[in-house]
Steps between C-alpha positions, in 0.01 A plus 500: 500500500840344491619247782752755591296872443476541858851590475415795323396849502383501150349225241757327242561688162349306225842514322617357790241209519525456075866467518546266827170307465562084391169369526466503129790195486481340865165427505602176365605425868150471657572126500752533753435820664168289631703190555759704706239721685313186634827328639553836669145525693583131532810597672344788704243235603800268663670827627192577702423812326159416332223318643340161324195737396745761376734239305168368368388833390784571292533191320137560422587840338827363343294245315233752380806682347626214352180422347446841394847550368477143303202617348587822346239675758803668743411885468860725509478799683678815443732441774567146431888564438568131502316133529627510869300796572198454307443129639554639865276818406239254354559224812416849729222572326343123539621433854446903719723512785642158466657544187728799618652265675605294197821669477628495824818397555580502093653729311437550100920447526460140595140429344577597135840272535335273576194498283816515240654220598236256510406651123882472422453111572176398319632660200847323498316161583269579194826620308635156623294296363463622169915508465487114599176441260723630250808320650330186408336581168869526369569179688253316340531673180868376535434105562280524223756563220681201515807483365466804257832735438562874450789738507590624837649896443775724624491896364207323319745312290456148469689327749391074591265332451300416793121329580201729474340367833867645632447858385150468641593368823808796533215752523300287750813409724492959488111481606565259781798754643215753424260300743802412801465877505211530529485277769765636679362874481202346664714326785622896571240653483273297718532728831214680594525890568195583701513621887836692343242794513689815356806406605548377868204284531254581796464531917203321440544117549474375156698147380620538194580131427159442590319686245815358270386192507126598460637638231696159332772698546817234630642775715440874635763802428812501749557884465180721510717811279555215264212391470324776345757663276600133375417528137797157405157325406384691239866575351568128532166399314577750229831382421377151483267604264770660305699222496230253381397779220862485381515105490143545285627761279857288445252222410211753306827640302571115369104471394520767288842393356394174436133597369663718226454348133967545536464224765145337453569275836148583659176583392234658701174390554231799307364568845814579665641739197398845317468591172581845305272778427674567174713190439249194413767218469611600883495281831623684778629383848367747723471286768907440524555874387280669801665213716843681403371873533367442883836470607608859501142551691571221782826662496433825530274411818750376701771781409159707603459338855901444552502921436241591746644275785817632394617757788133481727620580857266267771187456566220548239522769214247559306743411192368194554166549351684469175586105572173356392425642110836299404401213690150481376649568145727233495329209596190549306745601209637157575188346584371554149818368308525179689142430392605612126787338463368161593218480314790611195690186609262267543387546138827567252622257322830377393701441134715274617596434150632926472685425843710170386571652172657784700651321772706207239741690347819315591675907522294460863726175628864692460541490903410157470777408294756725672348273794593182303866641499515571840444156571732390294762692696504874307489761705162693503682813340609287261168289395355845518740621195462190324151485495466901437723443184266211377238671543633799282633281225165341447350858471769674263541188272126312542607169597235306750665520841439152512716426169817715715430331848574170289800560342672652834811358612333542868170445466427243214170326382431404876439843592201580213254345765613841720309698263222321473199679741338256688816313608610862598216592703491152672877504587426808772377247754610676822281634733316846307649441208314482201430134415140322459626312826548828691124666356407183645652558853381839486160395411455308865717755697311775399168317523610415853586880577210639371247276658724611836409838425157482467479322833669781660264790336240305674652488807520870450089543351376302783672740757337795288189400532282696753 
C-alpha cells in the first residue's frame, strides 16, 4: 500500500505506478534519505515529540536499513514508489508502532529536497576536486616545459608565438573559474529545507535551524513555499557543469588538433588512445573526442531542468521528479571524464621540436614590427599598413622578411631582432602576458589559488560529514 492509498476508493493503476514510479534512479539517495531521516527523529526528540526509547528505536531501525541497503540485501516492494517510501516502509516494518511516527511532522516535499541537496553537495565537492586535480596537472605540466615555444592561434591561423606552459596554464586559469563555481554553488545552496513540510511547515513545534545544523547545513530556509519548490541548486550545478564541459571540450578540441600527424605537437600515451578496427597505422584520441561530444549531453540537461521549472506555479509539482536523471547524468558523465582526461595528461608527451618549427616563422612577428613603428612615433594605422605591405612583398616576391625589415627606411637592421622569437615572446612582460617571466608569475599565483581552494572544499567535506 502506498503512503497516501488511504486517500482512495480504489488501488493505483499499474500504468499509473509504471509511469510515475522513480525508485529505479533515486535509489541512489539512500545515503541521505537516512542521513536526513535521523536529524529529523533527532529533531522530533528536541521538539518533545518522541521519547529517548522511541528516538533510540528508530535510529536502531535506520541503521539496519542502512546496513541492509549498503549491502545489496534492501528487498523493494511493489509499492515502493520511491527510496523515501521504501526506507520508511522498511523502518515500519523494523520498529511497529514507533516507526509510524517517523514521518511526523515531514513531508516527502521537504524530505526529498533535502535528501537532494545534501547529494547535490557531495557530488560537486567530488566534482571539485577532480577539476582542481586537473587544475594542477596542467600547472605542473606547465612549469615543467621550461622555456619551450609554440604558435598561439586565431581562426586556427597562426598568430604569436607564445610559451607552451602559457597555453597550458590558459586552460587551468578556465578550471580554477570552473572550481570558484563550484564553490560558490555550494555557498547557495547550503540552506536546509526540512520542517518546510509540503509547503507551510507544521503546528507542531519543530526548529528548523536545529535539525539544519544537525544536518551541517550553515542555515535553515527563510520561506517554507520556497523551500520546497526551490530547484536554483540543481539548475545552478548543471550549468556549472556545462560550463566546465565547455572549457574541457575548448581544451579536448586543441588535443586532437595538435595530436594530428598536420600538427604532430602531442603524442598520447598507448593507454590513453584507440586504435582502428580497419585502419592498422591509426592512433585515435578518443579520450579528447568523447570529452567534446558530452557537451551537447551536459547541455542538454540543464536546457532539460531550466524547461521543467520553466512556468511551475508554487508549491511542489510533481514536474519535479524529472530534476534528478539530468543531475545524476551529468556529474557521473563528468565524473568519468575528469578521471580520463587526467590520466591522458599526465602521460602525453611533447615535440617541442614540431612546435618551435611552427611557432619561428618571422610572418608571426608583423604586429611586432608595426609595434616597433609605433614607438618610433607612426601611428598604429600606419605601422599596421607598413608592416601588412612587408609582409605581402616577402610572400609575392620570396624575399626573407628579415632581408626587407633591413633595408627599410623606418625600420633598418636594428629592428631584425623584432622578428626573432624568443626576444618576442620575452618582450610581453606585463602582467598575463605571454613571457617566461609571466608563466612564472602564474606558476605561484595559481599554485597559491589552488591550494586556497582545496582548503575551502575541506571546509565544505568536513561539514558533510555525518
Amino acid at each position: 500500500m502506498t503512503l497516501w492509498q488511504h486517500r482512495m476508493a480504489s488501488p493505483p493503476a499499474d500504468e499509473l505506478l509504471a509511469f510515475t514510479e522513480s525508485l529505479s534512479f533515486d535509489e541512489r539517495l539512500w545515503v541521505d534519505d537516512i542521513r536526513g531521516s535521523r536529524a529529523h527523529v533527532v529533531g522530533l526528540h528536541h521538539a518533545g515529540l518522541l521519547t529517548d526509547e522511541e528516538l533510540a528505536i528508530l535510529n536502531d531501525a535506520l541503521d539496519r536499513v542502512a546496513e541492509e541497503l549498503a549491502q545489496g540485501h534492501f528487498v523493494v516492494a511493489p509499492s515502493d514508489e520511491d527510496i523515501h517510501t521504501a526506507i520508511e516502509r522498511r523502518v515500519t516494518e523494523l520498529a511497529g508502532e514507533v516507526g509510524a511516527k517517523l514521518h511526523t511532522g515531514r513531508s516527502r516535499n521537504d524530505q526529498v529536497a533535502t535528501d537532494l541537496r545534501l547529494w547535490t553537495r557531495r557530488a560537486l565537492v567530488e566534482l571539485g576536486d577532480g577539476v582542481r586535480e586537473l587544475a594542477e596537472l596542467l600547472r605542473e605540466l606547465a612549469g615543467s616545459v621550461g622555456e619551450a615555444i609554440m604558435p598561439g592561434y586565431t581562426h586556427l591561423q597562426r598568430a604569436q608565438p607564445v610559451p607552451v606552459g602559457h597555453w597550458l596554464l590558459a586552460h587551468a586559469w578556465a578550471l580554477e573559474r570552473d572550481l570558484s563555481r563550484m564553490l560558490d554553488a555550494l555557498e547557495r545552496m547550503d540552506v536546509s529545507p526540512l520542517g518546510a513540510g509540503a509547503l507551510a511547515g507544521s503546528t507542531l513545534p519543530l526548529d528548523p535551524p536545529f535539525v539544519a545544523s544537525e544536518l551541517g547545513f550553515a542555515r535553515s530556509f527563510p520561506n517554507s513555499l520556497d523551500a520546497v519548490s526551490d530547484r536554483d541548486f540543481v539548475a545552478e550545478a548543471l550549468f556549472v557543469v556545462a560550463l566546465c564541459g565547455v572549457h574541457l571540450s575548448r581544451f579536448a578540441e586543441e588535443i586532437v588538433v595538435f595530436t594530428t600527424e598536420e600538427f604532430r605537437f602531442i603524442r598520447l600515451d598507448d593507454a590513453y588512445a584507440t586504435g582502428s578496427s580497419m585502419l592498422p597505422q591509426k592512433k585515435n584520441p578518443d579520450i579528447a573526442e568523447l570529452a567534446r561530444g558530452k557537451v551537447g549531453r551536459y547541455i542538454g540537461n540543464l536546457v532539460a531542468i531550466l524547461t521543467v521549472l520553466k512556468g511551475l506555479p508554487l508549491t511542489y509539482n510533481r514536474d519535479l521528479q524529472e530534476d534528478k536523471q539530468p543531475l545524476f547524468d551529468a556529474v557521473d558523465q563528468l565524473r568519468r571524464e575528469l578521471r580520463a582526461l587526467q590520466g591522458m595528461v599526465a602521460t602525453m608527451t611533447f615535440d617541442f621540436e614540431a612546435m618551435r618549427q611552427a611557432a619561428t616563422s618571422p610572418y608571426l612577428h608583423a604586429i611586432d614590427l608595426a609595434e616597433e613603428l609605433v614607438r618610433r612615433g607612426l601611428p598604429f594605422r600606419r605601422a599596421h599598413a607598413v608592416a601588412a605591405a612587408l609582409v605581402r612583398d616577402s610572400l609575392e616576391r620570396h624575399v626573407p622578411l628579415a632581408e626587407l625589415v633591413a633595408a627599410h627606411p623606418q625600420l633598418g637592421e636594428d629592428a631584425v631582432a623584432r622578428i626573432e622569437a624568443r626576444e618576442a615572446v620575452q618582450r610581453r612582460g606585463a602582467r598575463g602576458m605571454a613571457s617566461y617571466d609571466s608563466v612564472r608569475t602564474q606558476l605561484a599565483e595559481l599554485e597559491a589559488l589552488l591550494a586556497l581552494r582545496r582548503r575551502q572544499l575541506d571546509e565544505v567535506r568536513a561539514r558533510l560529514a555525518p
